[in-house]
C-alpha positions, -999 to 999 in steps of 0.1 A, spaced: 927 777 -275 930 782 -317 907 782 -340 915 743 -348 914 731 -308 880 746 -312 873 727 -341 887 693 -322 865 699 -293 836 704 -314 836 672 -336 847 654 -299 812 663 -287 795 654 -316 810 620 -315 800 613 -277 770 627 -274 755 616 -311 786 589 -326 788 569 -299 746 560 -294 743 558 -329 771 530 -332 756 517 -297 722 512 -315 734 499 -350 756 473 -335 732 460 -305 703 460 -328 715 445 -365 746 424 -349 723 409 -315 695 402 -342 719 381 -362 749 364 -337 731 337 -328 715 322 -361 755 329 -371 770 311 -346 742 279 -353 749 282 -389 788 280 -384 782 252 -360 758 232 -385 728 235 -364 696 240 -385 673 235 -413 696 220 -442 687 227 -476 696 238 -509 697 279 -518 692 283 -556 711 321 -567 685 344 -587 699 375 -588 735 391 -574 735 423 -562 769 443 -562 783 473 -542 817 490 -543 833 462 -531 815 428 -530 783 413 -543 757 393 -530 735 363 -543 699 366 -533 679 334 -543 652 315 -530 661 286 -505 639 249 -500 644 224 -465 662 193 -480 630 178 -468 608 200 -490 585 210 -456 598 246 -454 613 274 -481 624 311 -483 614 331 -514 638 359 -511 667 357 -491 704 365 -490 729 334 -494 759 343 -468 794 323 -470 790 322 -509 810 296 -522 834 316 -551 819 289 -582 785 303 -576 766 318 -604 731 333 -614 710 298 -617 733 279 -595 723 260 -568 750 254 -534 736 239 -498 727 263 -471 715 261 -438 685 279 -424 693 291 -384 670 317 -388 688 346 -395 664 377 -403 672 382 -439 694 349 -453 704 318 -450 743 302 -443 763 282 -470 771 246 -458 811 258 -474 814 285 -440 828 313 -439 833 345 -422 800 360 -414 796 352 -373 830 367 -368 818 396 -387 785 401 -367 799 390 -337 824 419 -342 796 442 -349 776 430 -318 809 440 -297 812 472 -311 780 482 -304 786 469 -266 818 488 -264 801 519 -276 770 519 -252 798 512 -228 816 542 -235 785 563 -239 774 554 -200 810 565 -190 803 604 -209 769 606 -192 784 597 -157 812 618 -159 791 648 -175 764 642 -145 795 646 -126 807 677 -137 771 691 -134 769 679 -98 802 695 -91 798 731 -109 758 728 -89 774 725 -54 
């Protein structure tokens, strides 16, 4: 085997043994924490309210409103949260409805939008990976068997 097959087999391990938990991990942990208030959210299901924008935040390639958020009923709020769904006329100061499903770090526009195909996605990934991380340990524990006996 060349130099380069080396190379291959190298970043191969790396991916199984420390890839594959780490994607495992990220996607169980943020996407599980998240599917459900998604789901309730795209099907209407809880608090109603209004989300007034504060500040927006922007990466490489999208921003995000962050705001506080008030029950329609006035009983509840969130001081610092994350608006997901953002309808497009949004602006600093603006105000849209949201729902609150209880989603860890923001609340859902009343518009919709993509996020619970987003974090069920994520959710699924992180399922496939653990998936494919129990098949390497079973089949390395069968190699090990096999080279022991």
């Amino acid at each position: 085997m060349g130099f380069l097959g080396k190379i291959s087999e190298w970043r191969a391990k790396i991916f199984l043994w420390a890839g594959l938990p780490l994607i495992a991990a990220g996607g169980i942990i943020f996407g599980g924490l998240d599917v459900v208030p998604a789901w309730q959210a795209h099907n209407g299901a809880g608090t109603a309210g209004v989300f007034t924008a504060l500040r927006e935040e922007c990466g490489r390639r999208s921003c995000s409103f962050h705001g506080s958020w008030t029950a329609a009923d006035g009983g509840s709020s969130r001081p610092d949260v994350i608006l997901y769904d953002e309808p497009a006329s949004l602006a600093v100061g603006g105000t849209t409805p949201a729902i609150d499903s209880g989603a860890r770090t923001g609340v859902f526009a009343t518009a919709g939008g993509p996020t619970y195909l987003f974090v069920t996605a994520f959710l699924v990934a992180g399922l496939a990976a653990a998936a494919g991380w129990v098949f390497v340990l079973r089949r390395a524990l069968r190699r090990r068997r096999a080279a022991a006996a």
